[in-house]
Backbone bond lengths (Angstrom), bond angles and torsions (degrees), N, CA, C in turn:
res aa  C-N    CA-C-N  psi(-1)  N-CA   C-N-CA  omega(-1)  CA-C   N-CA-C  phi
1 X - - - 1.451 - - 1.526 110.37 -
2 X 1.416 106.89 -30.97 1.765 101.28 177.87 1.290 102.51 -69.90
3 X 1.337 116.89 -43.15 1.611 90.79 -155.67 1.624 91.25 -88.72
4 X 0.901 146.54 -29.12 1.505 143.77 -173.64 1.754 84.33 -62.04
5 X 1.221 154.94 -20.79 1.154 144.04 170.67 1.628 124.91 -76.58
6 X 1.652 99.18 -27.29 1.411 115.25 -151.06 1.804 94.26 -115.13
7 X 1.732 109.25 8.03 1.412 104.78 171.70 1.806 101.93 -121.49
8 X 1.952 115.52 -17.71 0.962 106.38 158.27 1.332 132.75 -137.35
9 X 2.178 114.26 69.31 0.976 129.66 -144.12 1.706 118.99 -57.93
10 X 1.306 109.37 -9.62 1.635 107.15 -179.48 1.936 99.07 -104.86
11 X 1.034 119.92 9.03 1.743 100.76 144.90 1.952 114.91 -119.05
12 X 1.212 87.66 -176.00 1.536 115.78 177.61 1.355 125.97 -37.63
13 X 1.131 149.33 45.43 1.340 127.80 -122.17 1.901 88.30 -89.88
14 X 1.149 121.99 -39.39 1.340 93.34 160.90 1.880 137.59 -20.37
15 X 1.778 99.66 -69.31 1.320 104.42 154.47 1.100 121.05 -33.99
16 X 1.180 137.93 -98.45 1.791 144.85 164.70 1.299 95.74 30.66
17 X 1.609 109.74 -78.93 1.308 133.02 -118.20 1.353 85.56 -97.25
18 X 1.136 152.95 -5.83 1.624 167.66 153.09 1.137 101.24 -76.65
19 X 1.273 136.48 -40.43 1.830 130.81 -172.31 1.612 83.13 -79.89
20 X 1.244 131.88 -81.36 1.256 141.83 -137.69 1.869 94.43 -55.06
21 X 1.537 121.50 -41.70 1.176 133.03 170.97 1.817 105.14 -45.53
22 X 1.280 119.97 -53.70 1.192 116.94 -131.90 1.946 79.09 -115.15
23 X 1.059 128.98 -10.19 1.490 129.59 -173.74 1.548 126.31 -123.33
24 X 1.554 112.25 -13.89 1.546 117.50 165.27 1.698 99.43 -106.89
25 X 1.408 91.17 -176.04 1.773 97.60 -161.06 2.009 72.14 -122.64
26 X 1.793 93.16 106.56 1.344 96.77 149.81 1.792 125.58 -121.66
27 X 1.142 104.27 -161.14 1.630 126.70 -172.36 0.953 137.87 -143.20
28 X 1.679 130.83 87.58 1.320 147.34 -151.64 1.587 89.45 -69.08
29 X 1.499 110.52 118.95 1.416 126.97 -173.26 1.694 109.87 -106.97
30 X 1.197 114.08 144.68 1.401 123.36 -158.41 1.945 87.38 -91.42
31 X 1.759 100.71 142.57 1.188 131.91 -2.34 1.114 128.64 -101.75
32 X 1.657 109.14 152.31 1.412 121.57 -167.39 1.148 125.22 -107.22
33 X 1.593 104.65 -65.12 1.367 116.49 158.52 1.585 126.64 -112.11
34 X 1.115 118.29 111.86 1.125 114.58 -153.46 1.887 115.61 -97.71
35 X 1.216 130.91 157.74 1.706 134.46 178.25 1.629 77.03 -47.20
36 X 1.656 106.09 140.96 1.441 156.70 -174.24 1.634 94.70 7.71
37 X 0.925 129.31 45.71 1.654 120.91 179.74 2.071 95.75 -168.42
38 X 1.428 103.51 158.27 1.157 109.91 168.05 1.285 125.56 -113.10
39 X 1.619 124.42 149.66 1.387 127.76 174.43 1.080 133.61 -86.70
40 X 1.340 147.08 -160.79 1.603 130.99 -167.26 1.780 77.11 -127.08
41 X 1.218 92.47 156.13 1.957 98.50 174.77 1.227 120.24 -83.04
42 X 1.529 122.58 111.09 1.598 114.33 -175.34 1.597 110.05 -95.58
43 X 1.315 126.80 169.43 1.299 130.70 -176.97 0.819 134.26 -136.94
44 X 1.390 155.07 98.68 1.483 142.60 -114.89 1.881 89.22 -137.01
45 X 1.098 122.39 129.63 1.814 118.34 140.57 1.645 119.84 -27.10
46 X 1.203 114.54 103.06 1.277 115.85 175.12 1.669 129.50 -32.88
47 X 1.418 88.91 -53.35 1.679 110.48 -174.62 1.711 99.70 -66.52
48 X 1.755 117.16 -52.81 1.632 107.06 170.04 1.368 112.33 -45.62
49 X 1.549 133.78 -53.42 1.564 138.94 -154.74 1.177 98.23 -62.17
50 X 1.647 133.32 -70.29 1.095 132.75 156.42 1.112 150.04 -44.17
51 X 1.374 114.26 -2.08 1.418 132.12 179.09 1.505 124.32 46.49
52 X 1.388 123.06 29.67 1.378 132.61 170.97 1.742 104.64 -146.42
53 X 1.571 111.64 174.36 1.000 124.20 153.37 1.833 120.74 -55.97
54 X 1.199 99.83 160.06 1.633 115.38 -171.30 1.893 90.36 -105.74
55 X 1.504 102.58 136.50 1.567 128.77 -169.56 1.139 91.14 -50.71
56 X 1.506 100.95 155.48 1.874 96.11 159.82 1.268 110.93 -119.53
57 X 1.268 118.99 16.64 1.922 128.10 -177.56 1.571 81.07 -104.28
58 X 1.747 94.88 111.36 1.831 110.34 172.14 1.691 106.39 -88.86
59 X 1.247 126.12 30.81 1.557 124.08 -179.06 1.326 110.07 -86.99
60 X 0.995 128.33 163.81 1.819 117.73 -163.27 1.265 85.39 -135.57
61 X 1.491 136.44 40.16 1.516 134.12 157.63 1.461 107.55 -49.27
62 X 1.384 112.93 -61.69 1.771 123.73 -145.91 1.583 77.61 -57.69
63 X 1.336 106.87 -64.65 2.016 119.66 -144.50 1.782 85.38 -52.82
64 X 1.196 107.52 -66.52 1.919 89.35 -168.00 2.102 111.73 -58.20
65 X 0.989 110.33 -3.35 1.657 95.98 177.73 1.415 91.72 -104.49
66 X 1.313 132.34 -30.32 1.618 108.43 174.96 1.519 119.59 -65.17
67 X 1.684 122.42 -39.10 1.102 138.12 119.28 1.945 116.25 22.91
68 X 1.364 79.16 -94.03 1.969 87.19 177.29 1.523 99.04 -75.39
69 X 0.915 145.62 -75.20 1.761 127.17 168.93 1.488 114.55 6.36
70 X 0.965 102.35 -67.57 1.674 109.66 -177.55 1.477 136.16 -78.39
71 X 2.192 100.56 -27.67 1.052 106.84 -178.15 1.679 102.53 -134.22
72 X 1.344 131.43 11.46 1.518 134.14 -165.85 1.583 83.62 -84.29
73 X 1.712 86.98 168.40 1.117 143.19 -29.35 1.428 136.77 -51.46
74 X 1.409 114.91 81.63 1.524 120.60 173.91 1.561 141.44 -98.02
75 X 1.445 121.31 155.82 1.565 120.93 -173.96 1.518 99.43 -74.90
76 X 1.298 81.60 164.99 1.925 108.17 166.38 1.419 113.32 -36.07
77 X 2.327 96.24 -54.74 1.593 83.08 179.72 1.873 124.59 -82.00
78 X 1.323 101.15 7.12 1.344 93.03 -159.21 1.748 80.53 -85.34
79 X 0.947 130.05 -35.06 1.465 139.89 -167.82 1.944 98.47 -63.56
80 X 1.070 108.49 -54.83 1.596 110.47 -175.76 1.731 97.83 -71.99
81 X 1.563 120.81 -43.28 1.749 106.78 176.87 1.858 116.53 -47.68
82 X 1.379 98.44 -40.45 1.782 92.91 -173.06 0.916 99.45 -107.78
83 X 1.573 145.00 -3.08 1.773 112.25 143.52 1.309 114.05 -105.71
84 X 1.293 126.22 28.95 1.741 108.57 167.43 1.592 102.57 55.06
85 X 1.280 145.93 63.93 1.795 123.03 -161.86 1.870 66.72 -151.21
86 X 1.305 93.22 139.95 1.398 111.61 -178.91 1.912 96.12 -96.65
87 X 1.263 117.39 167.09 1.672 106.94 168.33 1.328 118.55 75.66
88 X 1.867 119.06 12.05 1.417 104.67 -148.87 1.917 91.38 -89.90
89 X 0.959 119.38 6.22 1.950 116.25 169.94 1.289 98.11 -56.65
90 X 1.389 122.40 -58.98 1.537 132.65 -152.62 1.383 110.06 -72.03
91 X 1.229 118.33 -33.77 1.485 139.15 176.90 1.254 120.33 -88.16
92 X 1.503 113.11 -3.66 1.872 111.58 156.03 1.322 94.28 -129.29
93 X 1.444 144.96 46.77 1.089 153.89 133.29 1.698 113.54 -82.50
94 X 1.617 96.94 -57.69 1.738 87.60 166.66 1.215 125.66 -76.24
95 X 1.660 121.27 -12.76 1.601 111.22 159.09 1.249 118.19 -80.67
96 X 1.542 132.60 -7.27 1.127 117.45 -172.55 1.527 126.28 -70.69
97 X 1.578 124.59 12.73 1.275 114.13 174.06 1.830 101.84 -96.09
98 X 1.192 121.98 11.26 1.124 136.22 -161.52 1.699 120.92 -120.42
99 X 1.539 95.64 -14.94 1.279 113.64 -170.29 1.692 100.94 -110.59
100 X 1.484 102.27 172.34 1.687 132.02 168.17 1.356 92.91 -85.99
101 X 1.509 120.91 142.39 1.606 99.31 128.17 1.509 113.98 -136.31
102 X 1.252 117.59 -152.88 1.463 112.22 -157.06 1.924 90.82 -167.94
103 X 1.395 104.75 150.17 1.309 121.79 146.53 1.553 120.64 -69.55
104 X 1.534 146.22 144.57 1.298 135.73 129.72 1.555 110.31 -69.79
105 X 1.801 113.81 -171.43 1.202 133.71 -174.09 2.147 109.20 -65.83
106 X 1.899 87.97 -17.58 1.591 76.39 -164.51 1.862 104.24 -132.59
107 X 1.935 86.97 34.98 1.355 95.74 173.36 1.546 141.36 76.13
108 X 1.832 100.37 2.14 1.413 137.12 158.80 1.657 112.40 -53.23
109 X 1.494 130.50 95.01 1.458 116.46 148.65 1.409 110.45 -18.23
110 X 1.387 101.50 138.79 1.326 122.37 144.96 1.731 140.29 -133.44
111 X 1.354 116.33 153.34 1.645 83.32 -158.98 1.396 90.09 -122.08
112 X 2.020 119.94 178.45 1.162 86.68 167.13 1.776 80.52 -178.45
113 X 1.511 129.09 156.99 1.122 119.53 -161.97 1.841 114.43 -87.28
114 X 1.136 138.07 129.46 1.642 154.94 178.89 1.009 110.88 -6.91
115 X 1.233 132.44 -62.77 1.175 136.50 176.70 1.473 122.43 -70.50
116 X 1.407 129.12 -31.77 1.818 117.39 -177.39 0.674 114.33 -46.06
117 X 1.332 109.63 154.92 1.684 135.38 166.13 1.486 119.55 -25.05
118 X 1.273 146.64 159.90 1.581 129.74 136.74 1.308 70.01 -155.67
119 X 2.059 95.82 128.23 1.341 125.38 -175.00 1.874 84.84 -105.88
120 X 1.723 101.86 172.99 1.296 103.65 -177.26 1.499 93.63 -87.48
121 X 1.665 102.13 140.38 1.357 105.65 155.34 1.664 127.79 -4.29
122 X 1.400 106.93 -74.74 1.546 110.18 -163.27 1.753 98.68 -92.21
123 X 1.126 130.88 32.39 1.453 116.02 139.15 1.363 132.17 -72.05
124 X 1.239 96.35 118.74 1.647 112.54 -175.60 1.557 115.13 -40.82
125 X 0.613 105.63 150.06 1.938 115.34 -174.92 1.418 102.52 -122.41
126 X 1.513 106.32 123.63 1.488 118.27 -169.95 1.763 112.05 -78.68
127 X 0.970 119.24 124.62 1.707 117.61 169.16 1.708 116.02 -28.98
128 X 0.929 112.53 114.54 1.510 106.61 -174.63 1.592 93.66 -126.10
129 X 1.379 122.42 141.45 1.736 127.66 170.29 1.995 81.02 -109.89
130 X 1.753 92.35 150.73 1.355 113.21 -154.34 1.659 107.64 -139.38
131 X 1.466 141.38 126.82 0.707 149.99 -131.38 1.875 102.14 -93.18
132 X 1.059 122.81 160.96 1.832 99.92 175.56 1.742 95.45 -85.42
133 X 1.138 105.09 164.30 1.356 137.74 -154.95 1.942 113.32 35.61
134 X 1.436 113.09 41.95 0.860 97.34 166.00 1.689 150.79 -51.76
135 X 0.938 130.71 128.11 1.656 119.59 -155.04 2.469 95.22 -68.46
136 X 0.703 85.05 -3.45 1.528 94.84 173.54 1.316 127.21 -62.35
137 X 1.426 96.91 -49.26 1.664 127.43 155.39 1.528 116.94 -57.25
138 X 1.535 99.95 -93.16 1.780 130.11 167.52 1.189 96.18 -22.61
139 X 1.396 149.81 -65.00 1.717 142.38 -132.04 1.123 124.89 -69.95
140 X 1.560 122.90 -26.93 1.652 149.55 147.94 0.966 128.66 -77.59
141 X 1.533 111.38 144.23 1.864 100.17 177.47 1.352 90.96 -115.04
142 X 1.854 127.64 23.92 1.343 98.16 175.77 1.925 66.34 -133.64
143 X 2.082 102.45 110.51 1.544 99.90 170.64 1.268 127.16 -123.69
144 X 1.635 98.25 37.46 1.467 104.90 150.61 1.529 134.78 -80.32
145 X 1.228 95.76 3.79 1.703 114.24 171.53 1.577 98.54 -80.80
146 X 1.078 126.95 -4.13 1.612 139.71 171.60 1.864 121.48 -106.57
147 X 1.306 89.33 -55.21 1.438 105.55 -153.04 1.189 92.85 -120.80
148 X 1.340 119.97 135.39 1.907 121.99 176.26 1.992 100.50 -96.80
149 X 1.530 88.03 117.82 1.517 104.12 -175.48 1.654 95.64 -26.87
150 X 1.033 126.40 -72.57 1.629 144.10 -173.69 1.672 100.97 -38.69
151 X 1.208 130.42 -8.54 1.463 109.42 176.98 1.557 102.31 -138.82
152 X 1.457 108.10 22.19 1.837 116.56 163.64 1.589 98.63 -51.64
153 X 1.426 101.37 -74.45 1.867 108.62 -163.71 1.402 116.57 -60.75
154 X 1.566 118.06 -18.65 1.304 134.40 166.36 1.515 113.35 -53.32
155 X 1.395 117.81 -46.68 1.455 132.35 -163.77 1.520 107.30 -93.69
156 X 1.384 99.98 -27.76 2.011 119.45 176.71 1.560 117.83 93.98
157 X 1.799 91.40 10.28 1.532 89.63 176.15 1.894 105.12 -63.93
158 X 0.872 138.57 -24.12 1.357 146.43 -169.23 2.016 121.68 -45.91
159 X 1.886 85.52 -30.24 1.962 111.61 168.47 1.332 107.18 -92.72
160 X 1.338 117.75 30.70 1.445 117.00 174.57 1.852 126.88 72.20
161 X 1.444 102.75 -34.81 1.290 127.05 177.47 1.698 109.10 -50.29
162 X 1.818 106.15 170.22 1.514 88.62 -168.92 1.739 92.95 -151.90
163 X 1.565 105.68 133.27 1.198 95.04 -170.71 1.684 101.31 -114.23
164 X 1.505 92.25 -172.97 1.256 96.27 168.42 1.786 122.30 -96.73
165 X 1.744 114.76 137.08 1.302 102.33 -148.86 1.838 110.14 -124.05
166 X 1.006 83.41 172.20 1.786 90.90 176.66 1.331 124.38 -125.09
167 X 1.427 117.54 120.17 1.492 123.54 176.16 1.234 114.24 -82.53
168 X 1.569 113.03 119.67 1.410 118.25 169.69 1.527 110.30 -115.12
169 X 1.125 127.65 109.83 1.449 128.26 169.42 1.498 121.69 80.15
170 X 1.950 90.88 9.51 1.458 95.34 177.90 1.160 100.24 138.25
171 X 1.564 132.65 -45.04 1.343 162.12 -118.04 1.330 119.40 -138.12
172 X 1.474 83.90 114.81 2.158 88.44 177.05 2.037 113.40 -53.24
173 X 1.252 121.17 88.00 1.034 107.10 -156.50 1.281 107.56 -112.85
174 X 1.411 119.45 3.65 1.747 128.06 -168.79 1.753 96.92 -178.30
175 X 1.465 89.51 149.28 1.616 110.12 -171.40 1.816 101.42 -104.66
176 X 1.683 104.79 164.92 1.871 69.73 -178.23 1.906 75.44 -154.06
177 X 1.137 107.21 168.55 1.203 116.74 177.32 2.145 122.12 -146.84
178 X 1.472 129.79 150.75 1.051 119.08 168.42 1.729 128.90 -84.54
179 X 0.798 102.91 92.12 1.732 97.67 -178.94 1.074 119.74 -129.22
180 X 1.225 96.62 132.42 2.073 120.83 178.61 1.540 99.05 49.58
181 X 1.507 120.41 39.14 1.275 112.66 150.32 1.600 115.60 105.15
182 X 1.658 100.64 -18.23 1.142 112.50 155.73 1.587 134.27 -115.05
183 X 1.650 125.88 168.57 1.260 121.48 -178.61 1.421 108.17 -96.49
184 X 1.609 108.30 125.35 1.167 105.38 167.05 1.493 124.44 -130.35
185 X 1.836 106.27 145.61 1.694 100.75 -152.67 1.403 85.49 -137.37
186 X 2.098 93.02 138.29 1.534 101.39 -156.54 1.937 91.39 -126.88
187 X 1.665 101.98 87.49 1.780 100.86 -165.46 1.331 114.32 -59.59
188 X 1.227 119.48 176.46 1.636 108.90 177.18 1.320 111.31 -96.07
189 X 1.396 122.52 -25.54 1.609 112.61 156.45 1.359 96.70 -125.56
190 X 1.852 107.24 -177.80 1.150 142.17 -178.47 2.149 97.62 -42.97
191 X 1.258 101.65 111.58 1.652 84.19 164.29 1.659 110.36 -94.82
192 X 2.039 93.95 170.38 0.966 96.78 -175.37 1.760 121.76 -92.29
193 X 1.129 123.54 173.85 1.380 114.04 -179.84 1.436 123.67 -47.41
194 X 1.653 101.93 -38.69 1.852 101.99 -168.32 2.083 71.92 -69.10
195 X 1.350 114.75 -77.90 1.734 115.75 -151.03 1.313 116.10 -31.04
196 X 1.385 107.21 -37.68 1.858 97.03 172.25 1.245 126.52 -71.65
197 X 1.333 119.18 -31.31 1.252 142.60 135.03 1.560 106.66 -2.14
198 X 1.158 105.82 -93.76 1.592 127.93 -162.50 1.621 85.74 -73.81
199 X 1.001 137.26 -54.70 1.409 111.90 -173.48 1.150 126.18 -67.65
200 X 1.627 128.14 -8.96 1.306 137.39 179.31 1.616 95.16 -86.64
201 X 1.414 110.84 -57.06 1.767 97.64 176.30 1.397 122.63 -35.97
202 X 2.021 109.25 -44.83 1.807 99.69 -172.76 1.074 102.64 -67.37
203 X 1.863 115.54 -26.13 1.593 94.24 -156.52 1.632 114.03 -88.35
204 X 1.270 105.73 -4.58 2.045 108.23 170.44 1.655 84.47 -73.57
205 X 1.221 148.97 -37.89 1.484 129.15 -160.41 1.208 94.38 -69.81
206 X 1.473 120.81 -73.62 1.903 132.03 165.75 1.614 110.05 -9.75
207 X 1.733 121.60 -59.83 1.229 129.06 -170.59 1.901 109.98 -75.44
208 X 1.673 107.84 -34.65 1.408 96.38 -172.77 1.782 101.19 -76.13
209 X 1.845 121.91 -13.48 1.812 102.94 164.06 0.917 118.29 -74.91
210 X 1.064 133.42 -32.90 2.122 146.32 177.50 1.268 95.91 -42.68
211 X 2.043 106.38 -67.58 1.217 92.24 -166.17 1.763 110.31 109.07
212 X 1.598 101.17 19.45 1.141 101.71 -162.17 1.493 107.73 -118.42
213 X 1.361 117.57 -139.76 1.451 117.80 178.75 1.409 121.86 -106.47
214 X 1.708 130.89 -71.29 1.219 115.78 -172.11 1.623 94.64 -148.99
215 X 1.413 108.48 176.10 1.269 110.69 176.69 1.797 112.83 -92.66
216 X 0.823 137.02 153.65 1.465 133.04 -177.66 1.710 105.60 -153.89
217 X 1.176 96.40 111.22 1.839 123.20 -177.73 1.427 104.88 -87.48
218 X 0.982 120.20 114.40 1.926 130.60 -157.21 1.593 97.97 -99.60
219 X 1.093 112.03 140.51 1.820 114.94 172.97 1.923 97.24 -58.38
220 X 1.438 87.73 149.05 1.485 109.84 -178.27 1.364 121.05 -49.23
């Protein structure tokens, strides 16, 4: 904004700096958020960051199949929740000779690209601690395939707010936070002996990158 002021000193440079935001294609450049402190938001020219020109085919094929790559097998709406893309029926209609799909439990298409994974059902799912706004969470708009409706208000997602979370067995099952050097994780019910277990193991791995002290498992 200064210098967009200080190259065109008889307008707004506030304004400017809101058009240029809201009218070039930029790229929030690291660093952002930084170990136990925060950064100021920097903004780079897309086309500089990347070092080429920007496509000129405006079809949003690639973005929704990288999309299911990362997060399929997903619906229409889970596809329109994490890209905001209006039209997205029509746009996995023309991928669908290209795609998997699948039933869910309540008779929802799902789509998802040829090649992924499909692990068996009963493979264990490793404890993972999860960053806040992880796209893990965010990527569905149906995230009880994550989170059991019944332990939203438990965790406090229910005030809109968003924490940082923990997968147990698949399952957003505890929120966890850094303080005064230690990790602390507040589950949504009572865990069991092996789960605290295994969640105290990830979270000394979690605590020896921090750099901190111990893990501490908070009553339910």
């Amino acid at each position: 904004m200064t210098l967009l002021g200080e190259r065109w000193p008889g307008r707004d440079a506030e304004a400017m700096a809101y058009a240029v935001a809201y009218l070039l294609p930029l790229v929030q450049i690291p660093p952002r958020g930084l170990w136990r402190r925060s950064g100021r938001a920097t903004w780079a020219n897309l086309e500089s960051w990347v070092g080429r020109p920007l496509g000129t085919d405006p079809a949003p094929d690639g973005a929704v199949l990288r999309y299911l790559a990362a997060f399929g097998p997903a619906s229409v709406q889970d596809v329109a929740t994490w890209s905001g893309l209006t039209g997205v029926r029509e746009i996995m209609e023309l991928l669908r000779p290209g795609l998997r799909t699948f039933r869910d439990e309540s008779g929802v298409e799902l789509f998802d690209v040829p090649d992924a994974p499909l692990p068996d059902p009963e493979t264990p799912a490793p404890v993972r601690f999860l960053p806040e706004y992880d796209n893990v969470f965010l990527g569905h708009a149906d995230r009880s395939r994550i989170v059991d409706p019944a332990d939203r208000p438990r965790l406090g997602f229910g005030d809109g707010r968003f924490f940082s979370q923990v997968l147990i067995g698949g399952f957003i099952r505890a929120v966890w936070r850094f303080e005064s050097g230690n990790v602390l994780v507040k589950p949504a019910r009572r865990l069991s002996k092996r789960d605290a277990a295994t969640v105290a193991a990830e979270g000394r791995r979690l605590v020896a990158f921090l750099g901190g002290g111990e893990v501490r498992i908070l009553p339910a």
